[in-house]
LUMDO-600357 format. One record per atom (N, C-alpha, C, O): atom name; x, y, z negated. Coordinates in Angstrom, 2 decimals, decimal comma. Layout:
N
  a       X       Y       Z
 CA       X       Y       Z
...
This chain:
152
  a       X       Y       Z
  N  126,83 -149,65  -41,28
 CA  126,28 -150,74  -40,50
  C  124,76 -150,66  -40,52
  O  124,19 -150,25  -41,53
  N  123,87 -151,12  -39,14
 CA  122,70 -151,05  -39,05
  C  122,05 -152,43  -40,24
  O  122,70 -153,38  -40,67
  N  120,80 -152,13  -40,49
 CA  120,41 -152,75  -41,04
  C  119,34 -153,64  -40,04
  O  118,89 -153,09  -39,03
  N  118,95 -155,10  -40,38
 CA  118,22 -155,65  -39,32
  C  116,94 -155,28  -39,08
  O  116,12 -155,96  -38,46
  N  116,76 -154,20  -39,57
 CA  115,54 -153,49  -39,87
  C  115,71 -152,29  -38,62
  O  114,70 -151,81  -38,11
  N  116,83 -151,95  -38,28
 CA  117,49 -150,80  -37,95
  C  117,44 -150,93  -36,43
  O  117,16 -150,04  -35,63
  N  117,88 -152,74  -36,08
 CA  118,55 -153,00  -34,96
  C  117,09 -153,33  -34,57
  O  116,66 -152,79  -33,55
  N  116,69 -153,74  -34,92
 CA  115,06 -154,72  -34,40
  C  114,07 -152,78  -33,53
  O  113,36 -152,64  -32,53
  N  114,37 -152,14  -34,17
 CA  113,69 -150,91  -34,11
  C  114,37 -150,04  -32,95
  O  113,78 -149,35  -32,11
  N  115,83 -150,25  -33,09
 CA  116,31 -149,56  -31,66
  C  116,49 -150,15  -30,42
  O  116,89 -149,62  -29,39
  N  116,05 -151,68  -30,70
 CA  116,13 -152,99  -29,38
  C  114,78 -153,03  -29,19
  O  114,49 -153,45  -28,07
  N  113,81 -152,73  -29,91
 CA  112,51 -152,07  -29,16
  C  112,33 -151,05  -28,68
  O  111,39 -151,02  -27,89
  N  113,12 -149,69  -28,93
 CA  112,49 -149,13  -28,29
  C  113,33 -148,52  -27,08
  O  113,04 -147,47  -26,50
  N  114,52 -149,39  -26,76
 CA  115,02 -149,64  -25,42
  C  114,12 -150,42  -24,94
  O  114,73 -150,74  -23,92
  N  112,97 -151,06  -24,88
 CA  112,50 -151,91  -23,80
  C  112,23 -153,22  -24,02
  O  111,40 -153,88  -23,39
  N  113,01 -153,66  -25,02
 CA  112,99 -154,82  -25,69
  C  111,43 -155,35  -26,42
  O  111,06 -154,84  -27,48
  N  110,74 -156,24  -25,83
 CA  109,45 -156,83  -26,73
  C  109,77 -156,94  -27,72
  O  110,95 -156,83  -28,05
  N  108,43 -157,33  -28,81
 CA  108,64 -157,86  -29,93
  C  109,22 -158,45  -30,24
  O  110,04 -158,18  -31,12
  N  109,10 -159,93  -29,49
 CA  109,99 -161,11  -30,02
  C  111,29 -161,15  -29,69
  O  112,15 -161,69  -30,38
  N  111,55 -160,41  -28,28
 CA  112,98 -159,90  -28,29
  C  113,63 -158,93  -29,10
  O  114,83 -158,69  -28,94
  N  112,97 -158,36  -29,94
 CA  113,96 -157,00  -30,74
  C  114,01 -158,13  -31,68
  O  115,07 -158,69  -31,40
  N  113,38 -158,87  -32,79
 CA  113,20 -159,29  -34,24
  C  114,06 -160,57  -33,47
  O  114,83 -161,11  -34,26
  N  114,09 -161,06  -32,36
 CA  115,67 -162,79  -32,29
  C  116,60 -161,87  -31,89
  O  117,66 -162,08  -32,48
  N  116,66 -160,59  -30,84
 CA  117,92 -160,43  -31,24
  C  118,51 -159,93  -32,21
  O  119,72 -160,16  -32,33
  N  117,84 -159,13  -33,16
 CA  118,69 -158,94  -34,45
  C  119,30 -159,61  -35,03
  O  120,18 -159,20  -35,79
  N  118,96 -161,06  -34,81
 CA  118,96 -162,36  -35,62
  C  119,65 -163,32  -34,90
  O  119,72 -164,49  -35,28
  N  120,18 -162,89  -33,86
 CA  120,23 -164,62  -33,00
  C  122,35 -164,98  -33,58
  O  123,04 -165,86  -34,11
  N  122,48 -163,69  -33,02
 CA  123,77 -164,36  -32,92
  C  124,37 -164,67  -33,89
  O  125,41 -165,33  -33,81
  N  123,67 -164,15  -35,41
 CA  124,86 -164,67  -36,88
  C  124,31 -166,47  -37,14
  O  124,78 -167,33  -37,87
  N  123,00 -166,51  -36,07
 CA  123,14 -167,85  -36,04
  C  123,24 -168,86  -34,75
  O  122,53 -169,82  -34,46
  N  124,18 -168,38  -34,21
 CA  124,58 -169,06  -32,43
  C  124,06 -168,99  -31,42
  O  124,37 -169,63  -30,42
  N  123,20 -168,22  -31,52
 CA  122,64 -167,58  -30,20
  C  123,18 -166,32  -29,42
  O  122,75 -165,27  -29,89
  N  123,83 -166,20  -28,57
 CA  124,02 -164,88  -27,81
  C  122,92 -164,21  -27,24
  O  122,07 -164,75  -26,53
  N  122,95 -162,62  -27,69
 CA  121,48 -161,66  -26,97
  C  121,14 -162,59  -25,98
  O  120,30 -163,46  -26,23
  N  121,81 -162,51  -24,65
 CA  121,16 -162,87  -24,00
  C  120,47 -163,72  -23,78
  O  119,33 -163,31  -23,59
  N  120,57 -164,78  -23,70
 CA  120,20 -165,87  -23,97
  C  118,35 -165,70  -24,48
  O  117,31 -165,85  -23,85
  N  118,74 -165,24  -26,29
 CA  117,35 -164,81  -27,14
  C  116,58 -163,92  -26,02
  O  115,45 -164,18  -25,63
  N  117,25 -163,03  -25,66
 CA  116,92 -161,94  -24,81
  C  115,32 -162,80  -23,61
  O  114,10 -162,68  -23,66
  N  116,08 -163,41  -22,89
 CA  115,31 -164,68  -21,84
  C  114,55 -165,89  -22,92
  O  113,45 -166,33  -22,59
  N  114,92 -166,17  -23,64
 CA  114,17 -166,78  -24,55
  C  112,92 -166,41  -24,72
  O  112,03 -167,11  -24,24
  N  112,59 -165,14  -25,49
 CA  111,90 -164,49  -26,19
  C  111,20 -163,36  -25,11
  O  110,44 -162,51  -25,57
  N  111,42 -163,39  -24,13
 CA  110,85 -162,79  -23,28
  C  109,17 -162,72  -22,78
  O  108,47 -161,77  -22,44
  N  108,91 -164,10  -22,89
 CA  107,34 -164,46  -22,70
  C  106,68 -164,45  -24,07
  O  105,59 -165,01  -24,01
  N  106,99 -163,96  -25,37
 CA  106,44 -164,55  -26,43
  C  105,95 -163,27  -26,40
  O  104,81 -163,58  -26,74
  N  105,88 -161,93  -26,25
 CA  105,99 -160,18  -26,28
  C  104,37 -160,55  -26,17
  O  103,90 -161,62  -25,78
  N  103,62 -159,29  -26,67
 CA  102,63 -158,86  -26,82
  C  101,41 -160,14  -27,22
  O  100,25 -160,11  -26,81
  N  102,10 -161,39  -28,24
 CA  101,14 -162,43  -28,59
  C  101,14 -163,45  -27,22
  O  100,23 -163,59  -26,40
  N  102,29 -164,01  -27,26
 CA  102,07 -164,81  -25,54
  C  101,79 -164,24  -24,55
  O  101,48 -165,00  -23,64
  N  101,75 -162,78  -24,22
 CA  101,11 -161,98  -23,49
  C   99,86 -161,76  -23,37
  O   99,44 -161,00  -22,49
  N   98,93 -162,50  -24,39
 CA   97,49 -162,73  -24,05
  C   97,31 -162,53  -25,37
  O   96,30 -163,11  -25,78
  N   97,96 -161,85  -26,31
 CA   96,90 -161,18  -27,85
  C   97,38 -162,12  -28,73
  O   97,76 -161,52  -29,73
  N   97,55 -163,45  -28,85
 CA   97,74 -164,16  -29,85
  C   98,26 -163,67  -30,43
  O   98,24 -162,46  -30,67
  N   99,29 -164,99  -31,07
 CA  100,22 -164,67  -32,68
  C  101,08 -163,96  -32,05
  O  101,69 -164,32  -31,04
  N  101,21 -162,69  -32,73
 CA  102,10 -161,42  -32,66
  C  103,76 -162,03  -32,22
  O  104,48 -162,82  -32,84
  N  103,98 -161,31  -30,93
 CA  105,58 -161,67  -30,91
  C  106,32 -161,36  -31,72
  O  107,39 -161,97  -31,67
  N  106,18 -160,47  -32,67
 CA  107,68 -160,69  -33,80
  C  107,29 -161,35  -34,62
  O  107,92 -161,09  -35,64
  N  106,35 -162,35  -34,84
 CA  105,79 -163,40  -35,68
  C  106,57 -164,42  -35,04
  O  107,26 -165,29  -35,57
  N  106,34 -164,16  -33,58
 CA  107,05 -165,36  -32,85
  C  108,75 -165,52  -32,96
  O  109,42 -166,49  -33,33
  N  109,17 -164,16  -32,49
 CA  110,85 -164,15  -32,68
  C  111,41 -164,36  -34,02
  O  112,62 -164,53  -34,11
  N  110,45 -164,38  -35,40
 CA  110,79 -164,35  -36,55
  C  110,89 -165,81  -36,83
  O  111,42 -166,24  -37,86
  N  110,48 -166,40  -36,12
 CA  110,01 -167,55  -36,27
  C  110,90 -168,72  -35,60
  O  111,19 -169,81  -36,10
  N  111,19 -168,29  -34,54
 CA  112,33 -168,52  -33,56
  C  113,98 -168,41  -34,35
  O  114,84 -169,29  -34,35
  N  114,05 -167,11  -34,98
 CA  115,17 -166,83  -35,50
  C  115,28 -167,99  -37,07
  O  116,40 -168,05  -37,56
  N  114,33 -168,70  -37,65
 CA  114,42 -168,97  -38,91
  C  114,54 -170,39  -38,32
  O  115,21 -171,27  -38,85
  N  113,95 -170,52  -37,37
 CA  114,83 -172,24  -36,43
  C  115,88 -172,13  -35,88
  O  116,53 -173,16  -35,67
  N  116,30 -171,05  -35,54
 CA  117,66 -171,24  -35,68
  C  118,46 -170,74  -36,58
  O  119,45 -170,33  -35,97
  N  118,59 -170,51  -38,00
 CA  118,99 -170,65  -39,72
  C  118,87 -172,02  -39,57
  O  119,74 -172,57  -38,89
  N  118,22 -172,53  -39,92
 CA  117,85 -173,53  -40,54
  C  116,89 -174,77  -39,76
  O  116,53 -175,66  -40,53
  N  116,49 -174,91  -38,45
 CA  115,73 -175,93  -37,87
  C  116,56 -176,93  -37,71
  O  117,79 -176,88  -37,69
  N  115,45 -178,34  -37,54
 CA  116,33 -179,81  -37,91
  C  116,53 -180,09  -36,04
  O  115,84 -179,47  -35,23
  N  117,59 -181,13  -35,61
 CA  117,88 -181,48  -35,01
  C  118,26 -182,42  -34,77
  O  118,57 -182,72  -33,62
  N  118,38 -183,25  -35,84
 CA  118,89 -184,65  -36,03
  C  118,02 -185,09  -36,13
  O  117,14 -184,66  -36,87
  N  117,92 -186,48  -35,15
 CA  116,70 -187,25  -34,89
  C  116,00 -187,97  -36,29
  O  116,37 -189,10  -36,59
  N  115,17 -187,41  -36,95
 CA  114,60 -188,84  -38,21
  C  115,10 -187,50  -39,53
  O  114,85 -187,80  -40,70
  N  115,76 -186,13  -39,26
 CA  115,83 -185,58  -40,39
  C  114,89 -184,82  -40,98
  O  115,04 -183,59  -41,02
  N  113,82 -185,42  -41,49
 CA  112,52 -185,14  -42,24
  C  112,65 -183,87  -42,94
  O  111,96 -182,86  -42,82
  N  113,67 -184,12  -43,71
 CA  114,20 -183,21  -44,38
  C  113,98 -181,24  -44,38
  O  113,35 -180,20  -44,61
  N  115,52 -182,26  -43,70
 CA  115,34 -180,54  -42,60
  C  114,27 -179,76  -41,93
  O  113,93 -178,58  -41,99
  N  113,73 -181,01  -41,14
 CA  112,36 -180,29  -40,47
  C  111,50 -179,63  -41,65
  O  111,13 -178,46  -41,63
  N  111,21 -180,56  -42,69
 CA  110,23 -179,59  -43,92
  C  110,65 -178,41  -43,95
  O  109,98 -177,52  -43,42
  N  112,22 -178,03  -44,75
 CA  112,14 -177,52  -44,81
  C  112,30 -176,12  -44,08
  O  112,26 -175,03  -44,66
  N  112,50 -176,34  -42,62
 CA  112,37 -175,09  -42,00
  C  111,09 -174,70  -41,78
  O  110,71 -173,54  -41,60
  N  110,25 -175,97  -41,80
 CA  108,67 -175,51  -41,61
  C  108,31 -174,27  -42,72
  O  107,68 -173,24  -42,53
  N  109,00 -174,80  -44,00
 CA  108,29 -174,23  -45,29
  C  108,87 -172,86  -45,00
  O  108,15 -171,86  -44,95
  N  109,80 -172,84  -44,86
 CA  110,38 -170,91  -44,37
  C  109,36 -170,10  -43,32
  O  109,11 -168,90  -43,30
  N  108,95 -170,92  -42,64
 CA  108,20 -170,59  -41,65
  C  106,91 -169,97  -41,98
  O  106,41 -168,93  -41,54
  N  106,45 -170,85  -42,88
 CA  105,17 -170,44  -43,47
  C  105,42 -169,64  -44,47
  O  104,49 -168,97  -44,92
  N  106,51 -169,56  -44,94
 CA  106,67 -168,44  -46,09
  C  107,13 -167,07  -45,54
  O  107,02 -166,07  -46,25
  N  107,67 -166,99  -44,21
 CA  107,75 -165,56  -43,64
  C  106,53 -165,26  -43,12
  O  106,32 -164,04  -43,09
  N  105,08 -166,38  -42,42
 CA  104,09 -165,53  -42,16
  C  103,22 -165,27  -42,98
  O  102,51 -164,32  -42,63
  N  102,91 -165,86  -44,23
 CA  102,44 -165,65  -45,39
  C  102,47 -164,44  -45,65
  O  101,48 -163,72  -45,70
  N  103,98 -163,99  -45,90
 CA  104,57 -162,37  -46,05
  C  104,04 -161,71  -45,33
  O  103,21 -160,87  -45,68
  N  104,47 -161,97  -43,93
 CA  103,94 -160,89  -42,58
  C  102,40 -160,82  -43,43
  O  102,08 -159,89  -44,17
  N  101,57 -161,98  -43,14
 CA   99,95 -161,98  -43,50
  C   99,25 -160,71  -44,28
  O   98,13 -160,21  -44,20
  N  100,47 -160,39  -45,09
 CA   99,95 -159,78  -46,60
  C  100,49 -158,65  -46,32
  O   99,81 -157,69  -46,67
  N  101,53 -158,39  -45,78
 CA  101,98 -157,04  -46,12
  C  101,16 -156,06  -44,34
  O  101,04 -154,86  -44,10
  N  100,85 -157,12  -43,63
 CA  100,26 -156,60  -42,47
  C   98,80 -156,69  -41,97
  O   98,48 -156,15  -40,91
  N   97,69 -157,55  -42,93
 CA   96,91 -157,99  -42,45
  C   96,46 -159,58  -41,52
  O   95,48 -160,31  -41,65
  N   97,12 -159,61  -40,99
 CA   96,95 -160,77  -39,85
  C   98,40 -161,53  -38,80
  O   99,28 -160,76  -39,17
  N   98,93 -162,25  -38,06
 CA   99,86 -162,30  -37,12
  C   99,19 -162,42  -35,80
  O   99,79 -163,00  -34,89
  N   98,03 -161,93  -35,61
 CA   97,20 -161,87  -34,36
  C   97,91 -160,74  -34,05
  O   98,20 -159,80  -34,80
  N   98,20 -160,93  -32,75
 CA   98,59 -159,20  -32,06
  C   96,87 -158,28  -31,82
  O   96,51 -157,16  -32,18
  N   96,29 -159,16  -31,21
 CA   95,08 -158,06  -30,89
  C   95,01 -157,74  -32,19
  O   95,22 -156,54  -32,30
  N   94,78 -158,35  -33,42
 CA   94,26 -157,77  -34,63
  C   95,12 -156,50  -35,12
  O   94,56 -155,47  -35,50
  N   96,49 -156,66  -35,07
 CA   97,53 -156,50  -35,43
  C   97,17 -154,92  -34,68
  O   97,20 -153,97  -35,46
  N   96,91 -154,68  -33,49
 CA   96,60 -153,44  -32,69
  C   95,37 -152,94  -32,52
  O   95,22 -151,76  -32,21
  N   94,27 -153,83  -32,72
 CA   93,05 -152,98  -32,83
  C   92,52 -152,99  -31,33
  O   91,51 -152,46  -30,86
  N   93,49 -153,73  -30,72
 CA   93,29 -153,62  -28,86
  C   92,94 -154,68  -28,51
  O   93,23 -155,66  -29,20
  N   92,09 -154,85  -27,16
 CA   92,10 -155,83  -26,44
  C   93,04 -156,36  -25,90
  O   93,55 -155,49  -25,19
  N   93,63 -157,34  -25,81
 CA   94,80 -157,24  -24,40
  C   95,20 -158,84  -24,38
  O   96,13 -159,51  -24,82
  N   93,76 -159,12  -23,50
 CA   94,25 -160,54  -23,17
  C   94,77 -160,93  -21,88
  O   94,85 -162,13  -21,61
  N   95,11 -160,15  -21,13
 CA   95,67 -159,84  -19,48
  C   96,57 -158,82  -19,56
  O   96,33 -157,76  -20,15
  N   97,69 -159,10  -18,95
 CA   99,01 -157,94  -18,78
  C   98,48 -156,41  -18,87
  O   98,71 -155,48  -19,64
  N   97,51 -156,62  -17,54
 CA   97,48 -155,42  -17,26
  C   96,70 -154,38  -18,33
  O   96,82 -153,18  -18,09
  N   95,74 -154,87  -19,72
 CA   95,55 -154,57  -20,64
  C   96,75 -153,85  -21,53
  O   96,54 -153,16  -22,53
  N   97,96 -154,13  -21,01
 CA   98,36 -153,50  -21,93
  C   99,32 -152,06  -22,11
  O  100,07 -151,60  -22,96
  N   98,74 -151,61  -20,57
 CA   99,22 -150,41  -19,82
  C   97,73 -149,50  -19,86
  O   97,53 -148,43  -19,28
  N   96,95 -150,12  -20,57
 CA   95,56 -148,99  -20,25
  C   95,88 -148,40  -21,83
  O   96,66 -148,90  -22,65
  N   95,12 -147,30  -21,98
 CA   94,36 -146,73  -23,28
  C   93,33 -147,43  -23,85
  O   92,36 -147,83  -23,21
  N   93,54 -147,64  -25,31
 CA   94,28 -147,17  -26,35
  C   95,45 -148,31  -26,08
  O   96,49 -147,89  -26,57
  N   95,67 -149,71  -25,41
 CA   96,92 -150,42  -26,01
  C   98,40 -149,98  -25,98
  O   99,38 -150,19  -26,71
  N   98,14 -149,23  -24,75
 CA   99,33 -148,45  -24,65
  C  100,00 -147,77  -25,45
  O  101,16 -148,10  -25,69
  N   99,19 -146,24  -26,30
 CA   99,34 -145,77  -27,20
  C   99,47 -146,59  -28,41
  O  100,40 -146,02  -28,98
  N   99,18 -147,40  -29,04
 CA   99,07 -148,63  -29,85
  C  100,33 -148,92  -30,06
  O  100,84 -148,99  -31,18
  N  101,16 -149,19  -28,57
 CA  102,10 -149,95  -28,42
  C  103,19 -148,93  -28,83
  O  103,87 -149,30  -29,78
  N  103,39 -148,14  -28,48
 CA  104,45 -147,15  -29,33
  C  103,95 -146,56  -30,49
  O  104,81 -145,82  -30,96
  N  103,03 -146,58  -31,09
 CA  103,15 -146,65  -32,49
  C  102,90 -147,28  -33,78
  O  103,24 -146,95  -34,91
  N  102,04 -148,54  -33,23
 CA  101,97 -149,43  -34,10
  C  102,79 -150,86  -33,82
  O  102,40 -151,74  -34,59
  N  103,49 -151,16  -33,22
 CA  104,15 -151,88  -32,60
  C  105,72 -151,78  -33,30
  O  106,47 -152,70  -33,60
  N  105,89 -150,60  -33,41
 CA  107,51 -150,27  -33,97
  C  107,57 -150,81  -35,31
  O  108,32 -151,75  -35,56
  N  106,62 -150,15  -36,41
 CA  106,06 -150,52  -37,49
  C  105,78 -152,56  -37,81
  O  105,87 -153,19  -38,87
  N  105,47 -153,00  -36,53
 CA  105,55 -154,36  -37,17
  C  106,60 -155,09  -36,69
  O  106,85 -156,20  -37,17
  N  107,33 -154,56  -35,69
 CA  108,39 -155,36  -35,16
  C  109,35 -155,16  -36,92
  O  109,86 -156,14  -37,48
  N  109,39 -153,89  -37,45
 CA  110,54 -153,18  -38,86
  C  109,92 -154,27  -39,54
  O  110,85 -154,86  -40,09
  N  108,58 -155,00  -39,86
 CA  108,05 -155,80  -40,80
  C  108,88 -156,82  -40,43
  O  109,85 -157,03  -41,15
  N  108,70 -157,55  -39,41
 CA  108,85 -158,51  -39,55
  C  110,38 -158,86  -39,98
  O  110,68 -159,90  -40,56
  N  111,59 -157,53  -39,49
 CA  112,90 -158,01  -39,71
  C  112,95 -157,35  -41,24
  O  113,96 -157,37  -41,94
  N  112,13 -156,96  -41,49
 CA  112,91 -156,52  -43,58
  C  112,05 -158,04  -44,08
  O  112,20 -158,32  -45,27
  N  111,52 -158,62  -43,58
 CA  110,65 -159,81  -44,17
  C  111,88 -160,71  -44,34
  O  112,48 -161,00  -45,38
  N  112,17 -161,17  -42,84
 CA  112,87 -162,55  -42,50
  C  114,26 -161,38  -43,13
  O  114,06 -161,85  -44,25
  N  114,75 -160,94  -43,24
 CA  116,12 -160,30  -43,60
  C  116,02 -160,46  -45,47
  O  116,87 -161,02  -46,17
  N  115,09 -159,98  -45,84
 CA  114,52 -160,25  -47,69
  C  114,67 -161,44  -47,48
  O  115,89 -161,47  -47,66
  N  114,24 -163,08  -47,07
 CA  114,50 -164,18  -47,23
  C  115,75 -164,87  -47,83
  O  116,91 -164,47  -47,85
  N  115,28 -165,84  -48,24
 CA  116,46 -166,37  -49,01
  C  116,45 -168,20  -48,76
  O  115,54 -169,02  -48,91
  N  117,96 -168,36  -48,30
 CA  117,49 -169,76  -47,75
  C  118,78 -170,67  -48,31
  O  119,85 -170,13  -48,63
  N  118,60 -171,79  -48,37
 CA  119,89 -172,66  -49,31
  C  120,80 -173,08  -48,18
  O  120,64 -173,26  -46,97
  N  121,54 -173,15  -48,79
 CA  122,91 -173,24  -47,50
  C  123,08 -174,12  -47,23
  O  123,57 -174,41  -46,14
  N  122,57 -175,37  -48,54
 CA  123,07 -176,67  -47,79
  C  122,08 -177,12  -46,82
  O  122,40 -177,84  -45,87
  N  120,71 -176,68  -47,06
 CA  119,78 -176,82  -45,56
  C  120,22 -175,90  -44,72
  O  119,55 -176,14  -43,71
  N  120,99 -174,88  -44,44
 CA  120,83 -174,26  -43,05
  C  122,45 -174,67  -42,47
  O  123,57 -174,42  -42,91
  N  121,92 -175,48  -41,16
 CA  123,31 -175,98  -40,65
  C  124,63 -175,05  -40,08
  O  124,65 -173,82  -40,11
  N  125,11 -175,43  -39,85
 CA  126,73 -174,56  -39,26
  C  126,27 -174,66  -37,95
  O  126,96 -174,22  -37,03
């Protein structure tokens, strides 16, 4: 069996963005069907498309709300603690990668689409890109979360 490390890495490099390879690895053991994540996670790819926080920061992030995000109106609770997972997978990312900025994250400009078909982001993008999408799913996959907070 692939590891989510495995799947995140071969759903990128079919075509799949960031935030789409790292939710779909993740979506469906918690009720999400690909597709779905797939269209979800579609606009979050290359930092919102405009450099920000790195899309597999985003899909990692996405995927740990759905583990564990609150939904019940007034459940404080819950909401903490999915926040606290949240901040404890980018913490990780932070350290083991530097930053969850995509421009930082690539060394590139790319605050307009079309930035990210020129040189160097391009090149960037197939090889430093593979490397953090694998971070982010051995991160959120290493996690450890209590069962009685993460709902059915």
């Amino acid at each position: 069996m692939n590891t989510k490390e495995q799947m995140t890495r071969q759903l990128f490099s079919k075509g799949y963005n960031c935030a789409q390879a790292v939710l779909g690895a993740f979506c469906e053991e918690n009720g999400l069907d690909k597709a779905t994540a797939f269209r979800l996670a579609n606009g979050f790819g290359g930092g919102v498309r405009c450099g920000e926080v790195c899309g597999a920061v985003s899909g990692a992030v996405m995927a740990i709300g759905l583990k564990c995000g609150f939904y019940i109106e007034n459940d404080f609770r819950q909401k903490g603690y999915c926040n606290q997972k949240a901040f404890e997978f980018i913490e990780t990312f932070k350290k083991e990668n530097g930053s969850v900025i995509c421009r930082e994250l690539l060394g590139a400009d790319i605050h307009v689409p079309c930035d990210f078909n020129k040189p160097p982001a391009s090149e960037l993008i197939d090889t430093v890109c593979p490397e953090i999408v694998a971070s982010a799913a051995r991160i959120l996959e290493s996690m450890e979360f209590e069962e009685k907070l993460c709902p059915d």
